[in-house]
C-alpha positions as CSV (number, residue, x, y, z in Angstrom):
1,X,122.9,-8.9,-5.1
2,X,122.6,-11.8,-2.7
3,X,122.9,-10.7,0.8
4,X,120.0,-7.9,2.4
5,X,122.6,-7.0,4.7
6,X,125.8,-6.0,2.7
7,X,125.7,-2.1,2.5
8,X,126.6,0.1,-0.5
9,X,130.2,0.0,-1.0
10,X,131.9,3.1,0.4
11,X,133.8,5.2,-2.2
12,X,137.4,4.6,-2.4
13,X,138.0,8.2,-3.4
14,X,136.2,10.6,-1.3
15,X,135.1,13.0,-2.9
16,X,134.7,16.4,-0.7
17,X,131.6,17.4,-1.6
18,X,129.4,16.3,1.0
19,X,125.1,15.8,1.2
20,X,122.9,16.1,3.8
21,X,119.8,14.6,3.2
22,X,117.2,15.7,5.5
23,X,114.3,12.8,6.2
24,X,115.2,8.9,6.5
25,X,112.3,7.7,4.6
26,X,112.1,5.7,1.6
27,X,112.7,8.3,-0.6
28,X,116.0,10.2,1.9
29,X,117.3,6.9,2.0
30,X,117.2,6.1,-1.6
31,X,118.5,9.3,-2.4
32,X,121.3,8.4,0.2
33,X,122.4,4.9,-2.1
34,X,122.3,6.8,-5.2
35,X,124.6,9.5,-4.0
36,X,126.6,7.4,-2.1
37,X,127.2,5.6,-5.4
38,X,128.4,8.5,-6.9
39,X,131.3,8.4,-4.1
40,X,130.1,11.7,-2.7
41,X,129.8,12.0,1.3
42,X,126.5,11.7,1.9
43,X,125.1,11.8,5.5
44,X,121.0,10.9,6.4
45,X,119.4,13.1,9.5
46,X,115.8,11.9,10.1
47,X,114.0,13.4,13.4
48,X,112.7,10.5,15.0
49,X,114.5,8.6,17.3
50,X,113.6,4.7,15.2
51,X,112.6,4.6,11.5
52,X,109.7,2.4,11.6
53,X,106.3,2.4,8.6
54,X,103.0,1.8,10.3
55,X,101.3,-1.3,8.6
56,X,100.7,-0.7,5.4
57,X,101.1,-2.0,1.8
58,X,103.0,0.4,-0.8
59,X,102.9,-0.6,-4.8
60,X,106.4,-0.3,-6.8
61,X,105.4,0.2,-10.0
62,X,107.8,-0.6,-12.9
63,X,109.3,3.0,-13.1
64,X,110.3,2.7,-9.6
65,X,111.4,-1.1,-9.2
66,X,113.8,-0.4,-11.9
67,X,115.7,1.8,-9.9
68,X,115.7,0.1,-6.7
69,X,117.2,-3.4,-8.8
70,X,120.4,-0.9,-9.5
71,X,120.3,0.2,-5.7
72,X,120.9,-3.3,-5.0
73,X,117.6,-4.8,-3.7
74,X,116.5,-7.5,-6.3
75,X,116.4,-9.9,-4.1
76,X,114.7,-8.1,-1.3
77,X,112.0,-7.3,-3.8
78,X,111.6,-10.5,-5.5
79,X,111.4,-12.4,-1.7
80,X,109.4,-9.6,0.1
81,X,107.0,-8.3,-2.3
82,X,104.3,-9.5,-4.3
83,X,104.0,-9.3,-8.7
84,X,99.9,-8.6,-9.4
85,X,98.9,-11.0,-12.1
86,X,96.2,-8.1,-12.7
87,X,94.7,-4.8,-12.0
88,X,90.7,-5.4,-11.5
89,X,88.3,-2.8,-11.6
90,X,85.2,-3.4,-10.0
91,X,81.7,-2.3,-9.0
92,X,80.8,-1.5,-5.1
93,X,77.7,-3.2,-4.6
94,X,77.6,-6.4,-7.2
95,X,80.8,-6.7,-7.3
96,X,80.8,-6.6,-11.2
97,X,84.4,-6.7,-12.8
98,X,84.6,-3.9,-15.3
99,X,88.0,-4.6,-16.9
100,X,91.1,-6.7,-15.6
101,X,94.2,-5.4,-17.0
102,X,97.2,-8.1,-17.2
103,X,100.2,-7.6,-15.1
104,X,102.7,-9.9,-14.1
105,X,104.7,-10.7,-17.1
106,X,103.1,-8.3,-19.4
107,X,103.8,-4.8,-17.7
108,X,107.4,-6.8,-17.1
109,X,107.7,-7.3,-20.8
110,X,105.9,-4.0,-21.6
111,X,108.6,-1.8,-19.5
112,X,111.5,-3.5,-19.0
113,X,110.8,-4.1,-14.9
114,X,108.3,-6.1,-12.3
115,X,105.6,-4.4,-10.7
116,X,105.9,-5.4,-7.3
117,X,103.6,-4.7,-4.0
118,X,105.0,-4.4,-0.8
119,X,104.8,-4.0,2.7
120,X,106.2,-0.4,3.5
121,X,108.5,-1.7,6.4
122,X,109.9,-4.1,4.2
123,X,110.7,-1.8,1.4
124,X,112.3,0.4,4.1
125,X,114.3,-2.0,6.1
126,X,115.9,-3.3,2.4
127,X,116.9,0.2,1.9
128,X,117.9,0.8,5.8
129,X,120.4,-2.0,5.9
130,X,122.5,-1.0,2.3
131,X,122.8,2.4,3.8
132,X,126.0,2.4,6.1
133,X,124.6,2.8,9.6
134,X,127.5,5.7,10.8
135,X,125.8,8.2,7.3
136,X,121.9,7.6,9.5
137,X,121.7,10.2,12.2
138,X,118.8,9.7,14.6
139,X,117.0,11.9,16.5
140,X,118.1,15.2,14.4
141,X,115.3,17.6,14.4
142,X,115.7,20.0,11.9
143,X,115.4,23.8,13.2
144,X,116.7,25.9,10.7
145,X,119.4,26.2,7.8
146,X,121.3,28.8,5.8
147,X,122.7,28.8,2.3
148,X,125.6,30.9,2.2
149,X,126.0,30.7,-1.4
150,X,129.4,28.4,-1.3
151,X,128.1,26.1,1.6
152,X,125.0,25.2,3.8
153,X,124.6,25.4,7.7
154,X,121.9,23.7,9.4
155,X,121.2,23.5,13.3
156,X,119.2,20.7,14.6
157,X,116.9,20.9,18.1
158,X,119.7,18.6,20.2
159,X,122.4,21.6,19.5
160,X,124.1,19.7,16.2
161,X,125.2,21.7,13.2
162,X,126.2,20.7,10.5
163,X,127.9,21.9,7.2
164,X,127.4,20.7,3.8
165,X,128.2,21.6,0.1
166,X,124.4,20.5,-0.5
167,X,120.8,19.8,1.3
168,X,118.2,18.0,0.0
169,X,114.7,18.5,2.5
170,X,113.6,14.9,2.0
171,X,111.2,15.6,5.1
172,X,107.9,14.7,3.9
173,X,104.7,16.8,3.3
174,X,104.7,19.0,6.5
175,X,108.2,19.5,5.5
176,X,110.5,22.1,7.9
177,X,113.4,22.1,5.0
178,X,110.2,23.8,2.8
179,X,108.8,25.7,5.0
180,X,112.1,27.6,5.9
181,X,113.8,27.7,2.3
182,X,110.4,28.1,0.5
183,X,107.7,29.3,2.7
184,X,104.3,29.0,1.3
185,X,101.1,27.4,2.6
186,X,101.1,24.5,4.9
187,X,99.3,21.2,3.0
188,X,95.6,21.8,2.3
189,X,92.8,18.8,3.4
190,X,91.9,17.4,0.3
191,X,88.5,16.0,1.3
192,X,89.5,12.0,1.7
193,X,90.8,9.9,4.4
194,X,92.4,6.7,4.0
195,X,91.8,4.1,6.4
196,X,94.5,1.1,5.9
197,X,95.0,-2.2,7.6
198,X,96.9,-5.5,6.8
199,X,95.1,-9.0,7.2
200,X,96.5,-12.7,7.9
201,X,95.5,-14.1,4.6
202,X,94.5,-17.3,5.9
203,X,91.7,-15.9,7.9
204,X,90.4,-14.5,4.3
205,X,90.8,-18.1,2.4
206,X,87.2,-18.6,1.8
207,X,87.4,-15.7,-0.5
208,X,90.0,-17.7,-2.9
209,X,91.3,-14.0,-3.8
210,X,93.4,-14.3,-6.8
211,X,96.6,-12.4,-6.9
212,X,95.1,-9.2,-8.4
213,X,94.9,-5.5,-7.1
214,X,91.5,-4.8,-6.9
215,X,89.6,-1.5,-7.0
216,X,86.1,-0.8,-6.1
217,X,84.4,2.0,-7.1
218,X,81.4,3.7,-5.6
219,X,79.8,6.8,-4.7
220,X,82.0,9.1,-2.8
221,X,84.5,6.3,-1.6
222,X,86.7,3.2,-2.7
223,X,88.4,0.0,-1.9
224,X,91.9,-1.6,-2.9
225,X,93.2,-4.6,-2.0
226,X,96.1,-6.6,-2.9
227,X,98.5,-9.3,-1.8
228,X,101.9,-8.0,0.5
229,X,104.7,-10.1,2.3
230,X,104.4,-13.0,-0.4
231,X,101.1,-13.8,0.0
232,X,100.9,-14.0,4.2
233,X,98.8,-10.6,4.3
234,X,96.6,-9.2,2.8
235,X,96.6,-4.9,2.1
236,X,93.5,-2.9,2.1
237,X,93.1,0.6,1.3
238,X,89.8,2.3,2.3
239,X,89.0,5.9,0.8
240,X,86.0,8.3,2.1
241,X,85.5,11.5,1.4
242,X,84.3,13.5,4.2
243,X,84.4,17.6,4.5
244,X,86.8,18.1,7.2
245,X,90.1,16.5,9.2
246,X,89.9,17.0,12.8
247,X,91.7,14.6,14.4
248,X,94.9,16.0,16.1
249,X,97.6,13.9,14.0
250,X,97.5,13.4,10.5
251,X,97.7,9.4,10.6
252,X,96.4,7.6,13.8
253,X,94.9,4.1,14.7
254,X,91.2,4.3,14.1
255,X,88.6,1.9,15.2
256,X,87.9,-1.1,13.0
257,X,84.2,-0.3,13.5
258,X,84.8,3.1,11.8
259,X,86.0,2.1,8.5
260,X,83.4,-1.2,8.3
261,X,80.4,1.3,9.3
262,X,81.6,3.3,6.2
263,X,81.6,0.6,3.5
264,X,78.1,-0.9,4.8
265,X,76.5,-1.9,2.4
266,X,79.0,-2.8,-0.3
267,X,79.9,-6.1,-2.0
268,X,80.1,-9.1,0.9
269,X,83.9,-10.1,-0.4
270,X,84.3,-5.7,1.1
271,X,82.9,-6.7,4.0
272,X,84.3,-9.9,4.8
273,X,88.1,-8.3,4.5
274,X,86.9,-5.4,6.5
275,X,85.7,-8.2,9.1
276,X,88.3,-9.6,9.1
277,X,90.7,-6.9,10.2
278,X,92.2,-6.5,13.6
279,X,93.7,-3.4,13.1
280,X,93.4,-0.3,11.2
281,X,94.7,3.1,10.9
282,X,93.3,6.3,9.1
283,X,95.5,9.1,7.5
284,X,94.0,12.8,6.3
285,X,94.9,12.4,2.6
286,X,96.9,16.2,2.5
287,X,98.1,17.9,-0.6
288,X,100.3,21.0,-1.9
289,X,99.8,22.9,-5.0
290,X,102.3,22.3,-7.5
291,X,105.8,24.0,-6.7
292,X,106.8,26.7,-9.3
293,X,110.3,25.9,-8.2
294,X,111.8,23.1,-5.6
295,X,115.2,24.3,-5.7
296,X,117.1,27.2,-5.1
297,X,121.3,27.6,-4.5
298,X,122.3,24.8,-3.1
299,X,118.8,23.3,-1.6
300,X,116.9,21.2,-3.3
301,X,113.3,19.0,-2.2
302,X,112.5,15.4,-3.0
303,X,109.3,13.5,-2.8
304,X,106.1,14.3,-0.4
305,X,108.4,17.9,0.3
306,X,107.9,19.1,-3.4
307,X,105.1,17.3,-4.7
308,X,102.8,15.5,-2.1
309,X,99.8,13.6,-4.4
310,X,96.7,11.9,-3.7
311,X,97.0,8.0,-3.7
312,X,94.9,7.4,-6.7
313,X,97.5,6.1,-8.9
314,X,99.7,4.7,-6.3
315,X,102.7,7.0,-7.4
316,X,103.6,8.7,-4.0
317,X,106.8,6.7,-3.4
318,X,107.9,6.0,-7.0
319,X,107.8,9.5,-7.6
320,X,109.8,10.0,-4.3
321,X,112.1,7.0,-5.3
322,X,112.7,8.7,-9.1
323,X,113.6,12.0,-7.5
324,X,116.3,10.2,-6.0
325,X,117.9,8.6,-9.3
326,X,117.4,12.2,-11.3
327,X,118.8,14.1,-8.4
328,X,122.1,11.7,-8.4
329,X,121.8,11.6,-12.6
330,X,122.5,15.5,-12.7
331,X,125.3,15.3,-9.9
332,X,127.0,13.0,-11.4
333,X,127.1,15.1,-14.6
334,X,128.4,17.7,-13.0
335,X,131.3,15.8,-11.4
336,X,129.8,17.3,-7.7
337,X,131.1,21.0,-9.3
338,X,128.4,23.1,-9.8
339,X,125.8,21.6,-7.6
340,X,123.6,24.8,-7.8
341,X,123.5,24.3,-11.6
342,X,122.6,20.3,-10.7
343,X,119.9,21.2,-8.7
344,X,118.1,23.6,-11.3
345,X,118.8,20.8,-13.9
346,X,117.2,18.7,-10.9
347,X,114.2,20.4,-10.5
348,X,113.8,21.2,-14.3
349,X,113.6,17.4,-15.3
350,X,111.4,16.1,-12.2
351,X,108.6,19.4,-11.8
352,X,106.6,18.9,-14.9
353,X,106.7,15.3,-14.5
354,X,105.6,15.1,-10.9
355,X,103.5,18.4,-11.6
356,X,101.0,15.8,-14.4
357,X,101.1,12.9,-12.3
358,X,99.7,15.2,-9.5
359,X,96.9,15.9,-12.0
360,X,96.4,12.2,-13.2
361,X,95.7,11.2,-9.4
362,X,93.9,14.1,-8.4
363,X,91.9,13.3,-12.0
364,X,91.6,9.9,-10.8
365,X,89.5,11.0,-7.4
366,X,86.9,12.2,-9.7
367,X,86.4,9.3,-11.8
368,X,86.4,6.8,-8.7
369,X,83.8,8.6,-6.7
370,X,81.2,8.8,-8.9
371,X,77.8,9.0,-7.7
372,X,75.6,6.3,-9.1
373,X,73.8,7.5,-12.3
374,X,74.2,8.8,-16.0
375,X,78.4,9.8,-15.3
376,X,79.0,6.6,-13.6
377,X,77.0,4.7,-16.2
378,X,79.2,6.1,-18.6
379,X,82.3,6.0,-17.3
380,X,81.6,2.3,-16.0
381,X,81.0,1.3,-20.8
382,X,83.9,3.3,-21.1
383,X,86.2,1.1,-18.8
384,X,84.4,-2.1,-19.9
385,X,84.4,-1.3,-23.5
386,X,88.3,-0.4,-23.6
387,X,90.7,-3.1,-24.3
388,X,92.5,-4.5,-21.7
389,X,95.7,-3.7,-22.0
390,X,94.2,0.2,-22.2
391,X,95.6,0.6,-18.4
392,X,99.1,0.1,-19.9
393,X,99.0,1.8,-22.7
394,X,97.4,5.0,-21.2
395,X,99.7,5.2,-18.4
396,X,103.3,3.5,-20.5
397,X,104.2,7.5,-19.4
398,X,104.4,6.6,-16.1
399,X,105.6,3.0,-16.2
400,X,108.0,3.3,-19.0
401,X,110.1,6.1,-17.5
402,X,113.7,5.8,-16.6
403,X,114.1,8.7,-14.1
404,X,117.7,7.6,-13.7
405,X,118.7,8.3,-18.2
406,X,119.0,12.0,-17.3
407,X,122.3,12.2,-20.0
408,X,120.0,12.7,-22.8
409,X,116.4,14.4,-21.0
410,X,115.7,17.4,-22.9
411,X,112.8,19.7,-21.9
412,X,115.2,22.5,-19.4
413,X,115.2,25.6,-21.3
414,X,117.2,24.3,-24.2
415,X,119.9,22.3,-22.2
416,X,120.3,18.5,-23.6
């Protein structure tokens, strides 16, 4: 597709069956394309009044760059975003590289799609402007919904209702589409913040950075940096562990000064990107325990809403952005008829999956924050002993995966 602007071609056959996807994130809005491709009538409802991403980078691995090409956005992705050359894993304080796993071409090659890193605005203006602006409701806070077995009713805090055939609670992790369909615990602290900020890459050319993502491990915290916005800035992630969250909003602008006191001490190129920043923000890093179900009659959840996950293998969105292309793979089997039997199919196909890449990130906290001695020691041979194309191979599960082939997933209780 040429043009950033053109939206997804409305159906030429309505079909009555209509969606309300609660949320106008990246992964409501994706969902929105894929079932509008479908030809069903799919309306978005997101709370706030503007979608807008606070500055930071987000990676598109393979798994999910795949399925935004088919929503259209190859060019957006290609133009905006950034393909690695390499993952680097590094040490804190000498800076010692401890394996760099080829990207670029060779994760292209390996799984049939680019990995790509991108600014989060970018990636959700591309999606905003294929989604026809009349389906994207503003300003619809979500109060409360009913399934009423053969249709859905949901009222919204400026006095609209709606009714649907189907809702899908797309509302991120403090989501209200869980928390009145599903109940359960709000999202637990898991011990981390993330500090984030973007910087002009010019103001960092002394480093010559190469066009890598970089981790740095050390005790208790660690650093990722990589390339967004072809080339012009420069993404840093900044993880500490620290016992409690008590600042009053999950994500807020922090001091600069906070995040470099943190990371004193560590390697100077740390340092000197930290310095460099104008601007950073830091989120409580929140989680849920897996869901034992995510769907129920004619409700479903997608992304952060069913399965919120650490950061540590930068699968947050792609999960979010797969949901999407299963959730419109099962509809479309079902010719928008038994939507309640879509859903389960849904939720059988994306659970387990999302369930062990929970576990892998989680898993991946552990192994970054080791304290310097005999576990780091060995866990730094392990990495620097592997070969380098180990990253790939160990985690082909996650890159490889075509969320959108659900004609032939087995793995629901017998059903092909």
């Amino acid at each position: 597709m040429s043009s950033s602007t053109k939206h997804a071609s409305e159906p030429t056959e309505r079909s009555q069956r209509s969606i309300a996807i609660i949320g106008g994130g990246i992964g409501g809005l994706s969902a929105g394309l894929s079932l509008l491709r479908l030809g069903l009538d799919v309306q978005v409802y997101e709370q706030t009044q503007t979608l807008r991403e606070v500055g930071a980078g987000i990676q598109i691995s393979p798994n999910a760059s795949r399925i935004l090409h088919r929503l259209g956005l190859v060019d957006e992705s290609a133009t905006r975003g950034v393909k690695p050359l390499a993952l680097r894993q590094r040490r804190w304080d000498d800076g010692r590289t401890l394996r760099r796993t080829p990207l670029g071409a060779a994760v292209e090659s390996a799984c049939g799609s680019p990995y790509y890193q991108s600014h989060r605005a970018d990636l959700l203006d591309a999606l905003k402007s294929r989604f026809p602006a009349e389906r994207l409701h503003m300003g619809h806070r979500l109060t409360d919904l009913v399934d009423h077995g053969d249709r859905v009713v949901a009222h919204f805090e400026n006095g609209k209702s709606i009714t649907v055939d189907a809702l899908i609670g797309a509302d991120g992790i403090h989501s209200l589409v869980r928390r009145n369909v599903f109940g359960g615990a709000r999202p637990q602290f898991t011990g981390c913040v993330a500090y984030r900020g973007l910087v002009v890459a010019e103001r960092l050319a002394s480093l010559e950075l190469p066009v890598e993502s970089q981790i740095w491990m050390g005790p208790g915290k660690h650093f990722v940096h990589y390339f967004v916005r072809g080339t012009e800035l420069v993404n840093f992630v900044a993880i500490v562990e620290q016992e409690s969250w008590m600042r009053e909003s999950w994500s807020e602008q922090a001091a600069v000064s906070e995040v470099r006191a943190a990371f004193e001490g560590w390697h100077p190129q740390v340092r000197t990107i930290l310095g460099a920043s104008e601007q950073s923000f830091v989120w409580g890093l929140f989680e849920h325990s897996p869901m034992t179900h995510w769907s129920t009659g004619r409700v479903a959840l997608l992304g952060d809403a069913c399965h919120a996950m650490l950061p540590f293998l930068a699968q947050g969105a792609a999960q979010a952005i797969e949901d999407a292309a299963a959730l419109a793979g099962c509809l479309a089997q079902v010719g928008g008829k038994d939507i309640p039997g879509a859903l389960r199919r849904y939720e059988c196909l994306r659970l387990p999956r999302a369930s062990r890449i929970q576990a892998a990130s989680r898993e991946n906290k552990i192994r970054f924050h080791l304290p310097d001695g005999p576990q780091q020691r060995e866990r730094d041979a392990q990495i620097r002993d592997s070969a380098t194309d180990w990253f790939l191979k160990a985690f082909g599960w996650v890159y490889g995966h075509d969320a959108g082939a659900v004609d032939g997933a087995t793995g629901c209780g017998g059903e092909g």
